[in-house]
DRENDO-1510 file (C-alpha; in Angstrom, 1 decimal, always signed):
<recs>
REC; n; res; u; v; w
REC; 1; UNK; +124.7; +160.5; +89.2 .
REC; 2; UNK; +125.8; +160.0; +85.9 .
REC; 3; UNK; +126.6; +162.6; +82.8 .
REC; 4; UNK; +127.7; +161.2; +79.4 .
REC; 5; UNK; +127.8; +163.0; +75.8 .
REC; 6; UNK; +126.7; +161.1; +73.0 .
REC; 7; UNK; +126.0; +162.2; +69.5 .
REC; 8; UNK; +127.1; +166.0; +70.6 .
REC; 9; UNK; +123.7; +165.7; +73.2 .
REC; 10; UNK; +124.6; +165.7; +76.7 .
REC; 11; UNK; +122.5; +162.9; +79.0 .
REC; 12; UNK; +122.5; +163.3; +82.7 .
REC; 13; UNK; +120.9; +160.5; +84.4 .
REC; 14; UNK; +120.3; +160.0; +88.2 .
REC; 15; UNK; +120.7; +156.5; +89.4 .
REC; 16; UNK; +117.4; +155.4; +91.2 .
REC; 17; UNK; +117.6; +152.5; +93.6 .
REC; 18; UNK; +116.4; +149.4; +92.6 .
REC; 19; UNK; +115.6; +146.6; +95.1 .
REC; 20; UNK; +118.0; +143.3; +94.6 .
REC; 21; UNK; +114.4; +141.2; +94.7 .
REC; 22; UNK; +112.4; +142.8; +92.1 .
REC; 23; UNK; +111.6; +140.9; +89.1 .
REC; 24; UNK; +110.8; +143.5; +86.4 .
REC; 25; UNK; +108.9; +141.1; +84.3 .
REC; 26; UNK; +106.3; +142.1; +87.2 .
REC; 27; UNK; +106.1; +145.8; +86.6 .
REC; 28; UNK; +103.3; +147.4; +84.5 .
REC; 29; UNK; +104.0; +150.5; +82.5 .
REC; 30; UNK; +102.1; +153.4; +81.0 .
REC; 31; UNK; +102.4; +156.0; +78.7 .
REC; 32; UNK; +100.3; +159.4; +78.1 .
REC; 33; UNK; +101.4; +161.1; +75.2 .
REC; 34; UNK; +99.2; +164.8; +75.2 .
REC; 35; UNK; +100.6; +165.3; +71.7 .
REC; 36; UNK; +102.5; +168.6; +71.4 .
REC; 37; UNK; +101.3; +170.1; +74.8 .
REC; 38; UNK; +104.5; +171.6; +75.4 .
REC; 39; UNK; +104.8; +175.8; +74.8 .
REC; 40; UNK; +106.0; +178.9; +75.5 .
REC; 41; UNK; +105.0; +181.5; +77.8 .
REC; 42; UNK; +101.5; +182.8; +76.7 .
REC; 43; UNK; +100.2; +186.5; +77.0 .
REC; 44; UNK; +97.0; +185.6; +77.3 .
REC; 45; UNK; +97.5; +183.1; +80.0 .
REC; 46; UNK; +99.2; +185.7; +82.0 .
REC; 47; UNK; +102.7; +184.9; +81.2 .
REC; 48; UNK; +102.3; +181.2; +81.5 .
REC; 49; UNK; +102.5; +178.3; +79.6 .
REC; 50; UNK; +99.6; +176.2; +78.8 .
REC; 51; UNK; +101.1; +173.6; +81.1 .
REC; 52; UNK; +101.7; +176.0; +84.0 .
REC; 53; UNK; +98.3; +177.9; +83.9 .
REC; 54; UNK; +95.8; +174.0; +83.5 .
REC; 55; UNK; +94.7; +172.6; +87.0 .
REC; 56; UNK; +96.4; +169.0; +86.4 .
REC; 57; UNK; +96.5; +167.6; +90.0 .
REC; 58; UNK; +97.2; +164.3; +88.3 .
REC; 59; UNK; +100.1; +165.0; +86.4 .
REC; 60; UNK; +101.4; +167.3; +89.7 .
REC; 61; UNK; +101.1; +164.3; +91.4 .
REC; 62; UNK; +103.1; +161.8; +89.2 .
REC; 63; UNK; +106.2; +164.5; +89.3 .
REC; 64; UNK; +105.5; +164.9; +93.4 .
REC; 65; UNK; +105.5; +161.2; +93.6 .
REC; 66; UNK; +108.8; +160.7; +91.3 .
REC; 67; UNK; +110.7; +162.9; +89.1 .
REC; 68; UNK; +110.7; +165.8; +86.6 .
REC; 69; UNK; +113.0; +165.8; +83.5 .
REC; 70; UNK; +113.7; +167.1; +79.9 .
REC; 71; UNK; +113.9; +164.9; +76.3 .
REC; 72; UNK; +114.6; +166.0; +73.2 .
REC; 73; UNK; +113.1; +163.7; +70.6 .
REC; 74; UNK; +113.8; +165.7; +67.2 .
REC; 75; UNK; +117.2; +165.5; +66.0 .
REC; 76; UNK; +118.3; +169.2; +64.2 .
REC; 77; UNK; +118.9; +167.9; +61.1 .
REC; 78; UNK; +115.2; +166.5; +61.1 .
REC; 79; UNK; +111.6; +167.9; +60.8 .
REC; 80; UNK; +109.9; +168.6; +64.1 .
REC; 81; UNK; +106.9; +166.1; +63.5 .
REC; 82; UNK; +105.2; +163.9; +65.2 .
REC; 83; UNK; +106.4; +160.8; +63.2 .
REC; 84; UNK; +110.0; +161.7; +63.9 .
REC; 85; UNK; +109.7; +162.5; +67.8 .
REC; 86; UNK; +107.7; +159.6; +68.2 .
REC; 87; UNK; +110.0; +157.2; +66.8 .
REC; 88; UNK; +112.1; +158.9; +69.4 .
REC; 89; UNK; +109.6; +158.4; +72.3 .
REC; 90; UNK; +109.4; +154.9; +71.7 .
REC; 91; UNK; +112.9; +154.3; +71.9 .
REC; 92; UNK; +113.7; +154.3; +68.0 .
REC; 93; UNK; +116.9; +156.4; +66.9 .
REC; 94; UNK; +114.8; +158.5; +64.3 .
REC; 95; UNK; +118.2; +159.4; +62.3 .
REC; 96; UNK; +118.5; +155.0; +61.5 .
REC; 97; UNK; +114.8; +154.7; +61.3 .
REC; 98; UNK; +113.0; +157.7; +60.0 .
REC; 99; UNK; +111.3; +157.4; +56.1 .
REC; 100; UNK; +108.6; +159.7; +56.5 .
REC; 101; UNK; +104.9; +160.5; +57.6 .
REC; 102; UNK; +102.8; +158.8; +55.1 .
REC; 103; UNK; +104.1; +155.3; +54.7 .
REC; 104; UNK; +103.4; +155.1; +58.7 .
REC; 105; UNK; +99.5; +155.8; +58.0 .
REC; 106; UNK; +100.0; +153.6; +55.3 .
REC; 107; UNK; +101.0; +150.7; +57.7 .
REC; 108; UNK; +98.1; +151.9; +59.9 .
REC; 109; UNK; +95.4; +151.1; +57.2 .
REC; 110; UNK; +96.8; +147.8; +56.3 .
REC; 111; UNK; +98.5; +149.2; +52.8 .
REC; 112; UNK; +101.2; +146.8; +51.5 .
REC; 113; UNK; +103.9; +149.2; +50.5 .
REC; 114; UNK; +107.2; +147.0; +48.4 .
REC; 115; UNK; +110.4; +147.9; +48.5 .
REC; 116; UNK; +110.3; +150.4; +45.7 .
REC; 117; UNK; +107.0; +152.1; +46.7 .
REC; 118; UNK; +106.4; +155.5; +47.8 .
REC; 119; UNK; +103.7; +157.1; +49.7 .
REC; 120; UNK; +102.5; +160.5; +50.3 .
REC; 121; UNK; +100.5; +162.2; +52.7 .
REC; 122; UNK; +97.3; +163.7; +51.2 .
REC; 123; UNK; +95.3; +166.7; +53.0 .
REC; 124; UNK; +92.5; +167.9; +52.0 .
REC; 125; UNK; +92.8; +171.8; +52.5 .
REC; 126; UNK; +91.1; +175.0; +52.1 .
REC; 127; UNK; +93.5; +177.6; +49.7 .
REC; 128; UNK; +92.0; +180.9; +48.9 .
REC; 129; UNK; +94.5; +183.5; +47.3 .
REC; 130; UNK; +97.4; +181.6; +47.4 .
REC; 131; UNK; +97.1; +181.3; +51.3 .
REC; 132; UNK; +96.8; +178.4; +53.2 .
REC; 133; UNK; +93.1; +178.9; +55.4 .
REC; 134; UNK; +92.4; +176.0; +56.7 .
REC; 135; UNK; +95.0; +172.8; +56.6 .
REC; 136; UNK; +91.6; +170.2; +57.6 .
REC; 137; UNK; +89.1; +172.0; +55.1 .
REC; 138; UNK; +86.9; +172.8; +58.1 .
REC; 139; UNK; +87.5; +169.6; +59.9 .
REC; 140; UNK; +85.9; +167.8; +56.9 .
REC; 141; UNK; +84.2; +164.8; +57.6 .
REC; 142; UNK; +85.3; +161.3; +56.4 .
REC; 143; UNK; +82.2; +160.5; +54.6 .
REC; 144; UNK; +82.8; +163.7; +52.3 .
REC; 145; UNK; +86.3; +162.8; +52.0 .
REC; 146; UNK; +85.7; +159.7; +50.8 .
REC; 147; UNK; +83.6; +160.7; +48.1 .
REC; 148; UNK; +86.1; +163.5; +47.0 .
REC; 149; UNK; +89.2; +160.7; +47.2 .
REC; 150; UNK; +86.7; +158.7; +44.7 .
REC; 151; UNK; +86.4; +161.7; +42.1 .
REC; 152; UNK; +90.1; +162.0; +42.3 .
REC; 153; UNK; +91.0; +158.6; +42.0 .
REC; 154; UNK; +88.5; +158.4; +39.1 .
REC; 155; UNK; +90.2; +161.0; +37.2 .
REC; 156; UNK; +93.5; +161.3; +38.2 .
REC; 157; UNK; +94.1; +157.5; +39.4 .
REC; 158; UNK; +96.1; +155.0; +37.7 .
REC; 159; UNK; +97.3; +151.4; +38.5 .
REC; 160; UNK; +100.5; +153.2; +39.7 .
REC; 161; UNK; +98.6; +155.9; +41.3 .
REC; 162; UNK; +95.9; +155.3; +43.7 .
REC; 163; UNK; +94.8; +157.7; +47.0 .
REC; 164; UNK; +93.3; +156.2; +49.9 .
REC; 165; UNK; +90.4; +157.7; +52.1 .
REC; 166; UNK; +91.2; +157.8; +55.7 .
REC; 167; UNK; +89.8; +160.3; +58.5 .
REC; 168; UNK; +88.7; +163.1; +58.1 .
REC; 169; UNK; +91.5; +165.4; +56.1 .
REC; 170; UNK; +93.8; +163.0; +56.9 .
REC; 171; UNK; +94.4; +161.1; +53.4 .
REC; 172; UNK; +96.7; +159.1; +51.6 .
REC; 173; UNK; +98.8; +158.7; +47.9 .
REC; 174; UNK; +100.5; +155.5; +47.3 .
REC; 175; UNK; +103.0; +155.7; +43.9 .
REC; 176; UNK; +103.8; +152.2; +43.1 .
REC; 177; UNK; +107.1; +151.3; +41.2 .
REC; 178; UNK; +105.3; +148.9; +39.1 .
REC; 179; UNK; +108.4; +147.7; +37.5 .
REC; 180; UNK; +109.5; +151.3; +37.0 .
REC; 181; UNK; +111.6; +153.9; +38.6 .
REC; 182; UNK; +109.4; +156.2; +41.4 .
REC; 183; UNK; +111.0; +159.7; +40.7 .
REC; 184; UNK; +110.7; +160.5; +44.7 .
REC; 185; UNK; +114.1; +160.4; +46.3 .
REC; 186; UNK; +115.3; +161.2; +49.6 .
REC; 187; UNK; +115.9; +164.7; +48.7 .
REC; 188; UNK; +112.7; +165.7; +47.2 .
REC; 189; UNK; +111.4; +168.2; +49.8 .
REC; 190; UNK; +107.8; +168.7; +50.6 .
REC; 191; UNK; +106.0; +171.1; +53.6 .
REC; 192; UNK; +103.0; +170.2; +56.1 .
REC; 193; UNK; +100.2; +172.0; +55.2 .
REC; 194; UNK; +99.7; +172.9; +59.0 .
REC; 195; UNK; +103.4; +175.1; +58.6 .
REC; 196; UNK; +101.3; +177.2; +56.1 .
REC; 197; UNK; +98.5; +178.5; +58.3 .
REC; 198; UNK; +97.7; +182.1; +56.9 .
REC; 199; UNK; +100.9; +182.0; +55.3 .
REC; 200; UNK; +101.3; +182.3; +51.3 .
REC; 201; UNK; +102.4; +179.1; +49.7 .
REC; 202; UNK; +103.8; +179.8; +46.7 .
REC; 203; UNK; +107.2; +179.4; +47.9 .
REC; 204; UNK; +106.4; +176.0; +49.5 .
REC; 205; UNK; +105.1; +173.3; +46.7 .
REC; 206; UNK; +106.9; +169.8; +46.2 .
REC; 207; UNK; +110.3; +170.3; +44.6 .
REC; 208; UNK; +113.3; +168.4; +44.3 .
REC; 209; UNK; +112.9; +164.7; +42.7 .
REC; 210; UNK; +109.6; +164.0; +41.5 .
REC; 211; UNK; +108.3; +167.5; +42.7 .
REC; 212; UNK; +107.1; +168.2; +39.6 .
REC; 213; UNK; +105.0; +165.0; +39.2 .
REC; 214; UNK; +103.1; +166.3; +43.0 .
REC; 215; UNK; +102.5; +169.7; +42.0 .
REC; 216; UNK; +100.4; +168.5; +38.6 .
REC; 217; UNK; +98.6; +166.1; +40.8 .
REC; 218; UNK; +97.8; +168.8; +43.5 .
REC; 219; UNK; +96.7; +171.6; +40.2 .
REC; 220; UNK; +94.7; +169.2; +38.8 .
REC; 221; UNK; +93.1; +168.4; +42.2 .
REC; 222; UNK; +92.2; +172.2; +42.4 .
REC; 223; UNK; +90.3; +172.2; +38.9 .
REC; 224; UNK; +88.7; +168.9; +39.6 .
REC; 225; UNK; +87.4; +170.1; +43.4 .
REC; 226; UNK; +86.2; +173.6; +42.5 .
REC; 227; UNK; +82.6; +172.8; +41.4 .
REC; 228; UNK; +82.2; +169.3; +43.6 .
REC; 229; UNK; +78.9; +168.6; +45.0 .
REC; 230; UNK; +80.8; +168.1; +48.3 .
REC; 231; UNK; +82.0; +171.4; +48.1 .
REC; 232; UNK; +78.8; +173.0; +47.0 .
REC; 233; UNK; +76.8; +171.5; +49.8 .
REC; 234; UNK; +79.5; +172.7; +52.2 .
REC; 235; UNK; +79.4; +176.1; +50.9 .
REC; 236; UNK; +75.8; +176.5; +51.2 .
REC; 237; UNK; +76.4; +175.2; +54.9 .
REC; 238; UNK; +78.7; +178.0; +55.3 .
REC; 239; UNK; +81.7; +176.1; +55.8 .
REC; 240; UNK; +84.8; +176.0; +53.6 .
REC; 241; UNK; +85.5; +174.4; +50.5 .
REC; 242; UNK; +88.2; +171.3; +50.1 .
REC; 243; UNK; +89.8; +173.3; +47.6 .
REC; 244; UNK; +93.1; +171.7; +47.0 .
REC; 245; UNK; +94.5; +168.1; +47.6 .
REC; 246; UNK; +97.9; +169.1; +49.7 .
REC; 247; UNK; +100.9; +166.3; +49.1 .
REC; 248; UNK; +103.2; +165.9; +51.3 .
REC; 249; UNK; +105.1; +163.7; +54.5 .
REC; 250; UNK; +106.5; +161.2; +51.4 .
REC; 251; UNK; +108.6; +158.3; +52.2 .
REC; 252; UNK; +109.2; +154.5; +51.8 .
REC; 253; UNK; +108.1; +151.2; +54.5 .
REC; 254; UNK; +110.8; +151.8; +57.4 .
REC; 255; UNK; +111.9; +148.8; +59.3 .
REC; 256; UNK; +111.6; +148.4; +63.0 .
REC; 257; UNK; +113.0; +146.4; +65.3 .
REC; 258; UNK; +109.9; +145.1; +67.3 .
REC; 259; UNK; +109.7; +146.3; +70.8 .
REC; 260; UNK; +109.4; +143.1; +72.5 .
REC; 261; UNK; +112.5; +141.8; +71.2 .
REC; 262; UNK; +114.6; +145.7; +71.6 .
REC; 263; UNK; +112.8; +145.8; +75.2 .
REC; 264; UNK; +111.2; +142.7; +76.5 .
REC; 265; UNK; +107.7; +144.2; +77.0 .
REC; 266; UNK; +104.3; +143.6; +75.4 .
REC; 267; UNK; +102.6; +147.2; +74.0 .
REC; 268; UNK; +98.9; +148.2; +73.7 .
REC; 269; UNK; +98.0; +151.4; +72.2 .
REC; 270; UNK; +95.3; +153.7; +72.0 .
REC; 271; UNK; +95.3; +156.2; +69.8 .
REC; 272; UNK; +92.8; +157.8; +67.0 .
REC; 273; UNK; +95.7; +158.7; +64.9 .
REC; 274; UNK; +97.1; +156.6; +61.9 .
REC; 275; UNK; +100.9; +157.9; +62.6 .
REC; 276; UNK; +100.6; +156.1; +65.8 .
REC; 277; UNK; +98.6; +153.4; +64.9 .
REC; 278; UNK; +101.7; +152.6; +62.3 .
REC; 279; UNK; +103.9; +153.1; +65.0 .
REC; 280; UNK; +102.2; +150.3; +66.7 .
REC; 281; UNK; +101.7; +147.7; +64.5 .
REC; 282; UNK; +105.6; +148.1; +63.4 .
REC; 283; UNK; +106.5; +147.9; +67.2 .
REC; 284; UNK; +104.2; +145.0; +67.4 .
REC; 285; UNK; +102.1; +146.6; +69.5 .
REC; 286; UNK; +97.8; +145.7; +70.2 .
REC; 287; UNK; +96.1; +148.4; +68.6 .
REC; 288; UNK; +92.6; +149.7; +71.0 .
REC; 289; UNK; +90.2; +151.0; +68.8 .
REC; 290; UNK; +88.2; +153.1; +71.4 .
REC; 291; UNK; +84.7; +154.4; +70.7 .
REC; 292; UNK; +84.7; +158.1; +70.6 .
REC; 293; UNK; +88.2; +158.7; +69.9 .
REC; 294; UNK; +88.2; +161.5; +67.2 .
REC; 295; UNK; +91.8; +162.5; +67.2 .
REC; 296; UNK; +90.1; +166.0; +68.3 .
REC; 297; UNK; +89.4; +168.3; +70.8 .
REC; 298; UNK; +85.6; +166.4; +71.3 .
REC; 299; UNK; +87.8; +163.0; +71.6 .
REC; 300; UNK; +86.1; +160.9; +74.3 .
REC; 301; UNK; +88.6; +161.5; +77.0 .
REC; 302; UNK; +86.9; +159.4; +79.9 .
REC; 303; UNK; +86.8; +156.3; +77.4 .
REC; 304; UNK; +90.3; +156.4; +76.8 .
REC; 305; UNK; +91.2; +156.3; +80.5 .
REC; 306; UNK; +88.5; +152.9; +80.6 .
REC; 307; UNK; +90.5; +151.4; +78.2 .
REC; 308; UNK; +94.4; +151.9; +79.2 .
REC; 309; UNK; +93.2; +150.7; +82.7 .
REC; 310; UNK; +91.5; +147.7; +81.0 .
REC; 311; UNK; +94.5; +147.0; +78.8 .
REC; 312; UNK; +96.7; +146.5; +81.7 .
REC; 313; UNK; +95.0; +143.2; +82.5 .
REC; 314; UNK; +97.1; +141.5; +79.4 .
REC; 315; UNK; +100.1; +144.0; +77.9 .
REC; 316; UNK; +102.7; +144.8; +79.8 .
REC; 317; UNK; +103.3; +148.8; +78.3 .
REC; 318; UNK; +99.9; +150.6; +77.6 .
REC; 319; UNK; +100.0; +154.1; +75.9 .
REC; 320; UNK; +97.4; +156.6; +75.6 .
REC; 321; UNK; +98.1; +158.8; +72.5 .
REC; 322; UNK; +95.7; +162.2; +72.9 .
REC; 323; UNK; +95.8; +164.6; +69.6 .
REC; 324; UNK; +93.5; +167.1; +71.3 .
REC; 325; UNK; +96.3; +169.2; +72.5 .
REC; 326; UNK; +98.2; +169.5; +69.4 .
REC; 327; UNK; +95.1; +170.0; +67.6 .
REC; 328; UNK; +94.2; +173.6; +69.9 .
REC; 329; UNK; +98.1; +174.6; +68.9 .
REC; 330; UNK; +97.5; +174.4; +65.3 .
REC; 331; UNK; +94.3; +176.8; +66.0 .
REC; 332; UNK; +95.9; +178.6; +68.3 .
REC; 333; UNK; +93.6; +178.3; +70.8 .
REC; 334; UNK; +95.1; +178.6; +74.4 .
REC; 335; UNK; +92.1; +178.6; +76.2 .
REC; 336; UNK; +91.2; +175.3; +74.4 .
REC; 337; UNK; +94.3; +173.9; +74.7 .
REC; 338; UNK; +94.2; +173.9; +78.7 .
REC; 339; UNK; +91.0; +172.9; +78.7 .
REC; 340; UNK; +92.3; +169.8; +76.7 .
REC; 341; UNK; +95.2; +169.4; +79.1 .
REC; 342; UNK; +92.7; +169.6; +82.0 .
REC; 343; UNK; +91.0; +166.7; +80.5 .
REC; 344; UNK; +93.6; +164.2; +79.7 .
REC; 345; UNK; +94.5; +165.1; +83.6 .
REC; 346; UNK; +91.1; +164.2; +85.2 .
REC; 347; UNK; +90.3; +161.4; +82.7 .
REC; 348; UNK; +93.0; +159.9; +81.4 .
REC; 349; UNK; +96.3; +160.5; +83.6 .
REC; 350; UNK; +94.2; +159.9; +87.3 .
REC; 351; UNK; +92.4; +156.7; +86.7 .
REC; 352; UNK; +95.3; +155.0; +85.0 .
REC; 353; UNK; +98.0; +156.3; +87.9 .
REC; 354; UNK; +95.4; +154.9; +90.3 .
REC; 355; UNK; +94.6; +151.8; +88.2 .
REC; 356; UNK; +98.5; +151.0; +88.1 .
REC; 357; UNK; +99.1; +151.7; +91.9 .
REC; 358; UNK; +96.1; +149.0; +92.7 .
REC; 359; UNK; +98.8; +146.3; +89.9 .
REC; 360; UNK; +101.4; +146.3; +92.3 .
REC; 361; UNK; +104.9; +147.2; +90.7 .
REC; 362; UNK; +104.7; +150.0; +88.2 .
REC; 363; UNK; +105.9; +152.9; +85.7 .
REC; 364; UNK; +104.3; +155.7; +84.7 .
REC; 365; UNK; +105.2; +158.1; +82.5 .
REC; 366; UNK; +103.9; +161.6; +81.1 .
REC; 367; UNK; +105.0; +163.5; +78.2 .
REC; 368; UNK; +104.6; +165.1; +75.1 .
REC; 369; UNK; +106.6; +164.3; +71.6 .
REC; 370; UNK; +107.4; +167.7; +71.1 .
REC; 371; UNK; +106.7; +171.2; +71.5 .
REC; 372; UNK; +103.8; +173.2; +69.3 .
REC; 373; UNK; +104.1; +176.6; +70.1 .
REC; 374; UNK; +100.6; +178.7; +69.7 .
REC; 375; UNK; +102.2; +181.6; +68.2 .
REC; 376; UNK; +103.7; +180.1; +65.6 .
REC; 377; UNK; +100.8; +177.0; +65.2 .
REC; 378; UNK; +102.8; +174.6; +64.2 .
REC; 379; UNK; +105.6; +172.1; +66.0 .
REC; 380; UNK; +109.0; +173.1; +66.8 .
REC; 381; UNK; +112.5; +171.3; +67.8 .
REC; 382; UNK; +113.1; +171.6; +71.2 .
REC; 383; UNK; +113.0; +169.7; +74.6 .
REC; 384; UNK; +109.9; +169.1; +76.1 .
REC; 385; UNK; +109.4; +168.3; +79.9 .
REC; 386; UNK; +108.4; +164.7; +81.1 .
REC; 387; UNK; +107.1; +163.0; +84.6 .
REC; 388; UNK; +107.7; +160.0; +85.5 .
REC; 389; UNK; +106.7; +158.2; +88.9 .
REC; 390; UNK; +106.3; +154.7; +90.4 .
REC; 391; UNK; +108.6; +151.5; +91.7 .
REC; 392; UNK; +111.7; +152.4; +92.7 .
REC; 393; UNK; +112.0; +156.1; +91.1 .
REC; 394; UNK; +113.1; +158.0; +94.1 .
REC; 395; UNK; +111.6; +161.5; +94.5 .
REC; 396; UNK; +112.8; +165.0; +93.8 .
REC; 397; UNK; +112.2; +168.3; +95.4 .
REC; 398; UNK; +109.5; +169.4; +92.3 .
REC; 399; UNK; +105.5; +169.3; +92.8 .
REC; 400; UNK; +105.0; +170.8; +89.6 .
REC; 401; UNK; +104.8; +169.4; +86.2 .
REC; 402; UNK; +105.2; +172.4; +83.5 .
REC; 403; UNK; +108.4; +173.8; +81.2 .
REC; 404; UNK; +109.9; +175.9; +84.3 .
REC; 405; UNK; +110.0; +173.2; +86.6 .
REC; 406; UNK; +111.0; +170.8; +84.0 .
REC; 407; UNK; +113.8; +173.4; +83.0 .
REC; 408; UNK; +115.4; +173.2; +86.6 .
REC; 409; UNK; +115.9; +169.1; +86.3 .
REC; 410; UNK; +119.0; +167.9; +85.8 .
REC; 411; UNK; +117.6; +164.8; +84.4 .
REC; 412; UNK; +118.2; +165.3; +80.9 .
REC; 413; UNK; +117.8; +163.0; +77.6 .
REC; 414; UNK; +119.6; +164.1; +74.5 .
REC; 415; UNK; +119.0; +162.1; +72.1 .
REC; 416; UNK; +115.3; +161.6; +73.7 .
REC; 417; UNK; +115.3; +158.5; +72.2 .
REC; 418; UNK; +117.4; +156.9; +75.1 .
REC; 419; UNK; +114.8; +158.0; +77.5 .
REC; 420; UNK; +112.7; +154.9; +76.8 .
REC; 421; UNK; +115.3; +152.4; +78.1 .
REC; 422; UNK; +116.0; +154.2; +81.3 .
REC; 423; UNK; +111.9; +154.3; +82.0 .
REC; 424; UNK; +111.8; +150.9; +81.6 .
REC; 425; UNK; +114.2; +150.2; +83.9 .
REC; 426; UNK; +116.8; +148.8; +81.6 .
REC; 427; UNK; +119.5; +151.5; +82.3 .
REC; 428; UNK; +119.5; +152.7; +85.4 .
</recs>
């Protein structure tokens, strides 16, 4: 066993024993990501963690079979998102790499950013009183959004401003530079709506560089929202009004290295999430549409499974992105947030451990990006415990995967973003 520091982190890495014959070009590799499963000890779960209290004989099995271990994919000095710990995850160094949210999803939906461009997430949100209620507007649907992002591109649109409809509350503002200087700068400072739930946010608008221009935008929005027939219909439904358009997650096109020329290996992923779908197409990974996928707690679990095993037939990395569990974190919902776990574990993390057994040579790995505490609803630094199992990872003593056991490994990544190298097989 090894221990190095780097970067004021401290990695400990246990040497696995690698046959002299085999050709890693062979092995297949997987992914699950249950996006910001990771937690602390819930009262209501008597004292455990979401983790600890889900029957997940599938992920129990892939630490039993291999090992258990901690990574730490959010630098300090950087927000706690999933952009940022997924850069990490994927074996990016998110302090050289990291731009922001939005220009990601930008990537996802095929939007040409240049050099000089800027975009900025745009959710739609319910606000009553000053307090943020609801950072989805009620899980609004895409076909309301996009007539909402019409209305506001009709009257607040320009050829230098322009939002873009995506899913659901999950929307886009691209400021061009249009031959001109965009007032955004790396230290203007915007905050994800989903920090702000039942919280005041008066003390959390844009500010800094071009703050001033994001605030107008998100004001007008408000007057222009207030008396949509959208937002009539839904509040004769009963459900709550898109009342404000949210801006924030700015940034500029980052630059990535693509995987197969940083690692060798051909990706695949599946995912219902723009931020990872830009992820992918940077990496120059195969993005899966799968039918079903919501990015949601109703996402079509078993589907997803179908597909990662499918996908192993032609790339040799296949990820499986699930939202779900993040999603019951920003609701706080514990009881849905294990039964989420539960079913990435029967659908998604079985048949694909069994689907790469029946390959040959293989990798597996399961882990969150980061941690998103239910108390708090929202996603924190901190370490979050991984499992990894297949050809030539030798065993440890755990049979559990959850935050205590992972908290007793001495297998430890930190940066996080080291941790991809070492599953591949590359530093060992």
């Amino acid at each position: 066993m090894c221990a190095c520091r780097r970067g004021g982190g401290v990695i400990v890495l246990r040497a696995l024993q690698r046959p002299r014959r085999l050709s890693w070009a062979a092995v297949k590799y997987a992914i699950i990501i249950p996006d910001g499963c990771a937690d602390d000890p819930q009262e209501t779960l008597g004292g455990r963690t979401p983790l600890a209290a889900a029957d997940v004989p599938a992920m129990d099995a892939v630490v039993a079979a291999g090992r258990i271990g901690r990574a730490d994919h959010v630098p300090a000095n950087l927000p706690p998102g999933s952009d940022v710990a997924n850069l990490s995850l994927f074996g990016y160094d998110p302090v050289a790499h990291y731009t922001g949210r939005a220009p990601l999803e930008a990537v996802a939906r095929g939007i040409a950013l240049g050099p000089d461009d800027w975009a900025v997430r745009c959710n739609l949100v319910t606000i009553e009183d000053q307090v943020m209620r609801d950072f989805t507007a009620g899980h609004i649907s895409s076909d309301e959004v996009a007539a909402l992002l019409a209305t506001l591109q009709e009257r607040l649109g320009s050829p230098r401003l322009a939002f873009h409809a995506g899913v659901g509350y999950r929307n886009l503002l691209v400021c061009r530079a249009g031959g001109a200087e965009t007032p955004f700068s790396d230290d203007t400072r915007t905050t994800p709506p989903h920090d702000l739930t039942d919280k005041s946010v008066l003390d959390d608008y844009p500010r800094g560089p071009g703050g001033d221009l994001l605030v107008q935008l998100m004001g007008d929005s408000a007057a222009i929202l207030a008396d949509h027939p959208v937002n009539r219909a839904r509040r004769r439904a009963g459900k709550p009004a898109a009342t404000h358009a949210w801006l924030w997650g700015q940034g500029r096109k980052p630059g990535l290295r693509p995987f197969v020329e940083a690692y060798g290996k051909r990706g695949a992923m599946i995912t219902a999430v723009d931020l990872l779908r830009g992820l992918a197409e940077l990496m120059g990974w195969r993005r899966i549409d799968v039918p079903g996928a919501t990015g949601y707690t109703d996402t079509d679990y078993a589907a997803k499974g179908r597909y990662a095993a499918a996908a192993l037939d032609e790339a040799d990395v296949v990820c499986v992105h699930v939202e779900a569990t993040d999603e019951a974190s920003h609701e706080g919902d514990a009881a849905g947030k294990v039964r989420a776990l539960e079913a990435v574990d029967r659908h998604i993390v079985g048949p694909v451990h069994e689907a790469l057994r029946a390959r040959g040579a293989y990798r597996i790995l399961v882990t969150p990006d980061h941690p998103t505490p239910l108390t708090t609803k929202t996603h924190a630094h901190g370490s979050v415990p991984f499992a990894m199992a297949g050809t030539d990872v030798a065993p440890d003593a755990a049979t559990r995967y959850d935050e205590p056991t992972a908290a007793a490994s001495d297998l430890v990544f930190d940066p996080g973003w080291r941790l991809m190298g070492f599953f591949l097989g590359r530093n060992e």
